[in-house]
C-alpha positions in Angstrom: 18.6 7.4 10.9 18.1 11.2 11.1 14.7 11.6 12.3 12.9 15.1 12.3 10.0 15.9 14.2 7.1 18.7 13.4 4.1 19.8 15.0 0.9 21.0 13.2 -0.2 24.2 15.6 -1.1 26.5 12.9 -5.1 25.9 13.1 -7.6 28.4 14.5 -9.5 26.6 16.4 -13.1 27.0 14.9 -14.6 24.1 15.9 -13.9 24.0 19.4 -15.8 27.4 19.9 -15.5 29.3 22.8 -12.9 27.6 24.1 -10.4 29.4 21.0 -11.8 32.6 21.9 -8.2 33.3 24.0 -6.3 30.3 23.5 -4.6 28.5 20.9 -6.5 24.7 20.8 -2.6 23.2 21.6 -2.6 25.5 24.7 -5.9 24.0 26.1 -5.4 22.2 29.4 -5.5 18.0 29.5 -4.3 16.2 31.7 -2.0 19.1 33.8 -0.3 20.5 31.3 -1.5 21.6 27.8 -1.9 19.4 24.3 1.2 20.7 23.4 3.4 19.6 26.0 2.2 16.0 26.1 2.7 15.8 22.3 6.1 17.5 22.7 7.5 14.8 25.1 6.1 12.1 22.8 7.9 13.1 20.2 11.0 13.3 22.3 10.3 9.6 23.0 9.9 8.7 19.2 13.2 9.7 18.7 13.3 12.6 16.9 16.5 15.3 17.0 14.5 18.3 16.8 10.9 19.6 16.6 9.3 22.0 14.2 6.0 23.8 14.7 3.8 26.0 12.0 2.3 28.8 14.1 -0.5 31.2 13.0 -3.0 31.8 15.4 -1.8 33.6 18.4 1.5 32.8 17.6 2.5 35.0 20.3 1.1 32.9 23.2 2.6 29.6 21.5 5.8 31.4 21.5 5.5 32.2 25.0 4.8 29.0 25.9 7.5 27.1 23.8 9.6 29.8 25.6 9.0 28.4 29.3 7.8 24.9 28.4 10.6 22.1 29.0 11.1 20.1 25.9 12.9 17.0 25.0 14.8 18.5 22.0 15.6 21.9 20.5 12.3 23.2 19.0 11.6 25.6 16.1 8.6 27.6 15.7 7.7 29.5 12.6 5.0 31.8 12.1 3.0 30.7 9.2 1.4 34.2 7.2 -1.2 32.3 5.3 -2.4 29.0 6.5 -1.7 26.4 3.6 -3.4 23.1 5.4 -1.6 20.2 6.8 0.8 19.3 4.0 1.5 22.5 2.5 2.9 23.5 5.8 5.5 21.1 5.6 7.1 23.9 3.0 7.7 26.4 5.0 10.4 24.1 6.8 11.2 22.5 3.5 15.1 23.7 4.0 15.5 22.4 7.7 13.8 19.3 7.0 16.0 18.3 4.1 18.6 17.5 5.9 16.8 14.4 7.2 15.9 11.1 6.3 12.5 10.9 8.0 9.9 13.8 9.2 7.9 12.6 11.6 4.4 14.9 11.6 1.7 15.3 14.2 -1.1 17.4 14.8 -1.9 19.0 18.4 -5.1 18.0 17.9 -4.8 13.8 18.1 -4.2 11.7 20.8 -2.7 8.6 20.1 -2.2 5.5 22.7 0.5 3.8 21.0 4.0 5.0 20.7 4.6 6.7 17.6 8.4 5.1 17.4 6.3 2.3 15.9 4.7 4.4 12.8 8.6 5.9 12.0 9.3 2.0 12.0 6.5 0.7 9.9 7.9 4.0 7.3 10.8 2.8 7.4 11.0 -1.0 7.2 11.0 -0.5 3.2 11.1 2.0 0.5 8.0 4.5 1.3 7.1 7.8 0.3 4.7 8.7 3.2 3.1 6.2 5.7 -0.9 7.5 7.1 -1.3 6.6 10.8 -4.4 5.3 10.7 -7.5 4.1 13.0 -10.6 2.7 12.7 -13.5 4.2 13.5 -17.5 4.9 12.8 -19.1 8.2 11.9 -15.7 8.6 9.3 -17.2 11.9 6.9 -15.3 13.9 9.7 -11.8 12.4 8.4 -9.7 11.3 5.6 -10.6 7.9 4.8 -8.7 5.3 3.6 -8.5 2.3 1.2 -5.9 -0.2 2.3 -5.0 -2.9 0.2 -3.3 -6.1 1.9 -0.7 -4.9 1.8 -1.1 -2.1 3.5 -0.6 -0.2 0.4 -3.2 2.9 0.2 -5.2 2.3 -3.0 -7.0 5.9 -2.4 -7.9 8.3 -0.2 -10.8 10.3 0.3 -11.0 13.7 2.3 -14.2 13.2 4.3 -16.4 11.5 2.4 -19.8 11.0 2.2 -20.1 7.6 4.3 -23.2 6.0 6.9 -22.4 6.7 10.0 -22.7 2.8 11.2 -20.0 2.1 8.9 -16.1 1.5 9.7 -13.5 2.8 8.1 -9.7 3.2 8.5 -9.2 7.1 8.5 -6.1 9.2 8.8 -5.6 9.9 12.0 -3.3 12.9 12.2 0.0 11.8 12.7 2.3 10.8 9.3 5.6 9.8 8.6 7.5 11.0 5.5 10.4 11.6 3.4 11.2 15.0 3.3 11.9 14.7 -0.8 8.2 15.0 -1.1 8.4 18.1 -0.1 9.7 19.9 -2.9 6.7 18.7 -4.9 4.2 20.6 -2.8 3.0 23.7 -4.5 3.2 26.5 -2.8 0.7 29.3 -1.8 -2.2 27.3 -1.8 -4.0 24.6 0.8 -2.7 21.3 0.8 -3.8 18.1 2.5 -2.3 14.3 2.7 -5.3 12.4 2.0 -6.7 14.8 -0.3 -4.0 16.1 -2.4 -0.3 14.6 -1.4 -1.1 11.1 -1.2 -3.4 10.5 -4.8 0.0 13.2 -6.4 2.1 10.7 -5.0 0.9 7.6 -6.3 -0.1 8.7 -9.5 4.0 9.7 -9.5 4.7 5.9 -8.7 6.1 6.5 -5.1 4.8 4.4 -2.5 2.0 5.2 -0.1 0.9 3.3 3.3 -0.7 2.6 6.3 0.0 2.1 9.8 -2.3 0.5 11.4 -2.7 1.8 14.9 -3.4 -0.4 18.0 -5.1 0.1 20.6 -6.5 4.3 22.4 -6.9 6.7 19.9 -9.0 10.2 20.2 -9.6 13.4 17.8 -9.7 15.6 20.3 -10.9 19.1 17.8 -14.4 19.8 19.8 -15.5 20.4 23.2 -17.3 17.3 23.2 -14.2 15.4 21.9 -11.7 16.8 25.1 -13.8 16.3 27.6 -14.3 13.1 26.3 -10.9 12.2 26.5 -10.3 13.9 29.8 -12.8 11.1 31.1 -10.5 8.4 29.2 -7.3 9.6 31.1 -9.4 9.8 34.4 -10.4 5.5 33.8 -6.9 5.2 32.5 -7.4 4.8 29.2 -4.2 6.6 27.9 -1.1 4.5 28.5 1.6 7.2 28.1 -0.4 9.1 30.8 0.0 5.7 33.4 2.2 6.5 36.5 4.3 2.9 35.9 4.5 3.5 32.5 8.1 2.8 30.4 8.6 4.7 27.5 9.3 2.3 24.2 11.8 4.2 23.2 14.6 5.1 24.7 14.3 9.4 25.6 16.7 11.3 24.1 18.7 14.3 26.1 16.8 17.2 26.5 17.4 20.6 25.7 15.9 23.6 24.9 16.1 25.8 21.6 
């Protein structure tokens, strides 16, 4: 299987305040080395061939670091001139990605425990369109939420709904996998989301939509509250892929540098 891999690190930042003033949100320190990095050696470890990355704000200082940064596999950045959301950036790599039978997508902005080989295998274990990482979670109007049928079909999804805070719900949590044919129905020149406006166009189309349910640590880290809430998890060690005697679940590829 030919397995692409892309990074959303187009976003400005907003809610994380002062702390965008100067830097891009995937250039803010965790853990000794930025967001970025870790998410760029995870990838590696999922498999994927090559990596990538929408850029928008200070797309200089992500190139500089993608420049000097050690990665697992070549890695593409792309200046995106008008910021067109989550899915609609998938177009701007629409003719790269084609060549592939699986894009893996995640955002800079997500920390997930589990190895993300095991959402490109749920994806591809039968006939699916795009498969959500999800997690469950309280306090869900910040995300996309989900309804999961046995299954683990997606009946709907709604872009932060208006939900009790005391209440669970299984909500995107920023990583997808996807066949890059769904690509070429994304409109272009205008914002487009995966739980707002890919996944409903997709079923009403007839294509097939899941979940993956993720087990076990899993953090939005988009405010300052958020990271250094997570900086405390890694500190307990709370984040497996940050534990000394950790093995990777799948196996690293060679590494190289675009």
């Amino acid at each position: 299987m030919r397995l692409a891999g892309m990074i959303l690190g187009a976003g400005l930042g907003s809610r994380m305040g002062h702390l965008t003033a100067d830097t891009p949100k995937p250039l803010l320190e965790f853990s000794g080395q930025p967001l970025l990095g870790h998410l760029l050696g995870r990838l590696g470890e999922a498999g994927v061939s090559e990596i990538h990355i929408n850029l928008h704000y200070q797309a200089d200082r992500m190139r500089d670091f993608l420049a000097t940064c050690p990665t697992p596999v070549p890695v593409y950045p792309r200046r995106e001139p008008r910021l067109t959301g989550p899915a609609g950036a998938l177009r701007l790599f629409a003719d790269e990605l084609r060549r592939f039978d699986t894009v893996l997508v995640a955002s800079a902005d997500v920390l997930v425990g589990e190895s993300l080989h095991r959402l490109v295998a749920t994806h591809t274990e039968r006939p699916t369109a795009l498969t959500f990482a999800c997690a469950q979670v309280r306090k869900a109007r910040r995300y996309g939420v989900l309804d999961i049928g046995p299954d683990d079909e997606v009946r709907a999804a709604v872009e932060k709904p208006d939900v009790p805070d005391d209440e669970t719900h299984w909500v995107s949590a920023g990583a997808y996998c996807l066949d890059p044919q769904v690509i070429e129905g994304i409109p272009p020149d205008r914002v487009y989301d995966y739980a707002k406006d890919l996944a409903p166009a997709l079923t009403e189309a007839g294509k097939r939509v899941r979940a993956h349910r993720l087990s076990g640590y899993w953090r939005d880290v988009g405010t300052p509250q958020d990271l250094a809430a997570a900086r405390q998890d890694a500190a307990r060690g709370l984040i497996p892929w940050l534990l000394p005697d950790r093995t990777p679940e799948h196996p690293p590829v060679e590494r190289g540098l675009a």
